[in-house]
N, C-alpha and C positions, 0 to 999 in steps of 0.2 A: 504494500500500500504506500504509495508516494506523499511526502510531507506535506502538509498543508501551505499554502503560499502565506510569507510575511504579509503582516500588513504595511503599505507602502504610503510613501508619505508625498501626496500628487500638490500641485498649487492650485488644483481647479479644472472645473471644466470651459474649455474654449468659447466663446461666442458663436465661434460659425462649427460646426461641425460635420460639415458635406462638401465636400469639392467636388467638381465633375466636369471636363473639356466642353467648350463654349460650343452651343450648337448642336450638341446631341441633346436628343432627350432621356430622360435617366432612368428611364425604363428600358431602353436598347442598350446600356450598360451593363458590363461587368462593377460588382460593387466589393471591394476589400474592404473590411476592417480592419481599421486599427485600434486596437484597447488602447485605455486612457494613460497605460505603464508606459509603453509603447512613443506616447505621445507628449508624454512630462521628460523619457530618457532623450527624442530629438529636441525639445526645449533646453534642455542643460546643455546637453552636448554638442549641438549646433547652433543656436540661437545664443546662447549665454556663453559657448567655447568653457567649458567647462573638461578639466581631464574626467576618464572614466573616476577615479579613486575619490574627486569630491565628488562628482555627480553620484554617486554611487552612497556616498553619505548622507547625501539629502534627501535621496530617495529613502535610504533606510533598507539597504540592501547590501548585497558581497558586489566587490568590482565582476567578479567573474559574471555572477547574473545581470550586472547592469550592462555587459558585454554584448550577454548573449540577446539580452531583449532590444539593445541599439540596431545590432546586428539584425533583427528581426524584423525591426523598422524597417530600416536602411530598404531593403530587400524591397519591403513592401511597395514601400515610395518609389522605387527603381520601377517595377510592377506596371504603379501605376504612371508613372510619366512616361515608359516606353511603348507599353496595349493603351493607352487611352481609356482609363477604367475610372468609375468614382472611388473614392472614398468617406468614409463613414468614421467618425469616431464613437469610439463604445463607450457609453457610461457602466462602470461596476463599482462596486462596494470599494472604497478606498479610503485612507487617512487623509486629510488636507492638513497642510498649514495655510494660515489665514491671516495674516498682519502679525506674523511674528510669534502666532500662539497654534497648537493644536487642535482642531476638530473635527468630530466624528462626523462625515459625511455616510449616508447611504444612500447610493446610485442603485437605482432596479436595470 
């Protein structure tokens, strides 16, 4: 039986959370998701330039996991910019920090 997943420490959910190439409609689309883990580790790590070892701290994770989910990203995004696919952010159950303090979010 595999370990239950840490809880992770996200900043939030995005504003916009659907892309999709101008002109199609989004029902002739392939749709990827990306979890919100997924979408906080490209915020550090590309947006903020952050190395994995902090980024990986303020998730509230091991570098190696934050690795593999950047990793997982990455992929994704490649995915969609080369097929012309949307993307979707997932809300799940996650920790937030929020002005410097903790709290408990639950995304369905």
């Amino acid at each position: 039986m595999p370990r239950p997943k840490c809880r992770r420490n996200i900043c939030g959910m995005p504003d916009k959370n659907y892309f999709k190439p101008r002109g199609i409609p989004a029902g002739d689309l392939e749709e990827i998701v990306l979890n919100l883990d997924e979408f906080e580790a490209i915020r550090l790590a590309d947006h903020e330039q952050l190395y994995q070892e902090e980024a990986a701290a303020r998730m509230n994770i091991s570098r190696q996991t934050f690795g593999r989910i950047i990793d997982g990203a990455h992929k994704k995004i490649a995915d969609v910019l080369m097929n012309g696919k949307a993307v979707s952010i997932e809300e799940t159950k996650q920790y937030c920090h929020e002005k410097g303090r903790r709290a408990k979010r639950n995304y369905q």
